[in-house]
C-alpha positions in Angstrom: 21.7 -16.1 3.6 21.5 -13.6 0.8 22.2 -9.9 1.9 20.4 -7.2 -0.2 21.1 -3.6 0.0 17.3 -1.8 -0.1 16.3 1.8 -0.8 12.9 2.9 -0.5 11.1 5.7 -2.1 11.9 8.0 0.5 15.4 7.9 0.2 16.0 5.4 3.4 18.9 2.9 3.1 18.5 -0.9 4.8 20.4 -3.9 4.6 18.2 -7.2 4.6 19.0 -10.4 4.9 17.2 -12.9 2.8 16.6 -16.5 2.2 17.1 -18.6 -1.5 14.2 -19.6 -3.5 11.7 -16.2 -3.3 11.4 -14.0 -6.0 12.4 -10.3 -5.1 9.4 -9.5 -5.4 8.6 -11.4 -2.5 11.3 -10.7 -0.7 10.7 -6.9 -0.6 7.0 -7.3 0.7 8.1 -9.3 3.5 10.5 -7.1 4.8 7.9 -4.4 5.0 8.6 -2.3 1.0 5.0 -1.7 0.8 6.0 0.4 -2.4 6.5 -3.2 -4.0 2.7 -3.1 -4.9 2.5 -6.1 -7.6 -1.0 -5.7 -8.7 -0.3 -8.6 -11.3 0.9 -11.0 -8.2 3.9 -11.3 -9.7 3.0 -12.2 -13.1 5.2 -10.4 -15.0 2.1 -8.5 -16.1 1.6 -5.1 -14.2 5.7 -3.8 -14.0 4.4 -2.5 -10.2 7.1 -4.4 -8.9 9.8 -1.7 -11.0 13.5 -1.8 -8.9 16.5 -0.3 -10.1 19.3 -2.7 -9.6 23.3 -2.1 -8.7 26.4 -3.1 -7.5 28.8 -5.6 -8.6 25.7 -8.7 -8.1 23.6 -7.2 -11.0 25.6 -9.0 -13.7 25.1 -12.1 -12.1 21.4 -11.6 -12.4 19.2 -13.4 -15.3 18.7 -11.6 -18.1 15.9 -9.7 -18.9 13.0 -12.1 -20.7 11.1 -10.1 -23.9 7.8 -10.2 -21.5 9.9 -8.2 -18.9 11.9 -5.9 -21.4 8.0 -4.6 -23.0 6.5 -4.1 -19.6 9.4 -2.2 -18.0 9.4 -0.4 -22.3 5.8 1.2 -20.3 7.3 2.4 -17.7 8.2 6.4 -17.3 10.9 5.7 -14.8 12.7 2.9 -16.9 16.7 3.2 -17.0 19.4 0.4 -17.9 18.8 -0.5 -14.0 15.5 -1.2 -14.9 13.8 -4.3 -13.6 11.0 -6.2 -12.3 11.1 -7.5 -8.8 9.0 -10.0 -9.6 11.1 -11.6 -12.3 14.3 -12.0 -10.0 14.7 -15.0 -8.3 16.9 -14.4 -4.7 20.3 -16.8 -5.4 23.2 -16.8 -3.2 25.2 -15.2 -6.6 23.2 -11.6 -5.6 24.2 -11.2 -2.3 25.5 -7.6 -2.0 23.4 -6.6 -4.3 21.7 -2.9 -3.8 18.0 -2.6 -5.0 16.3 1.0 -5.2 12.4 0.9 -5.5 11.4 3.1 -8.9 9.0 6.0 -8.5 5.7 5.4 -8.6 4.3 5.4 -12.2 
């Protein structure tokens, strides 16, 4: 199992465990971050799905694709944490990382 660090808009801290093969995306709206709204469906087309990522398991993330980089470019919360959940795929190589859902556009 993958274990995720999660805060939520409201400033609350929980640790998650998760299983490989779901996008983060995915794996935020089943543990019950109904912030995660991903109009798009996880498209890579709405940046709803907007996490900051940290911790030493954010390097071993994929990169970000151009598609990903211009959506989260629209976004008024973007920082170099910036991503989209929806874009991440949950891989044994993130476990510890610590995910904080962005404010809402």
């Amino acid at each position: 199992m993958i274990s995720l660090t999660v805060t939520n808009r409201e400033g609350e801290t929980r640790d998650i465990e998760v299983a490989e093969g779901l996008s983060l995306m995915e794996t935020l709206r089943n543990a019950g971050f109904d912030e995660i709204e991903a109009l798009c469906g996880g498209g890579c087309a709405c940046a709803t799905c907007h996490v900051y990522v940290e911790g030493d398991a954010a390097a071993a993330l994929e990169p970000l694709s151009p598609d990903e980089d211009d959506l989260l470019d629209a976004a008024d919360a973007r920082d170099s944490r910036s991503r989209l959940s929806c874009q991440i795929h949950c891989e044994p190589s993130m476990s510890g990382l610590h995910v904080t859902i962005a404010p809402e556009a």
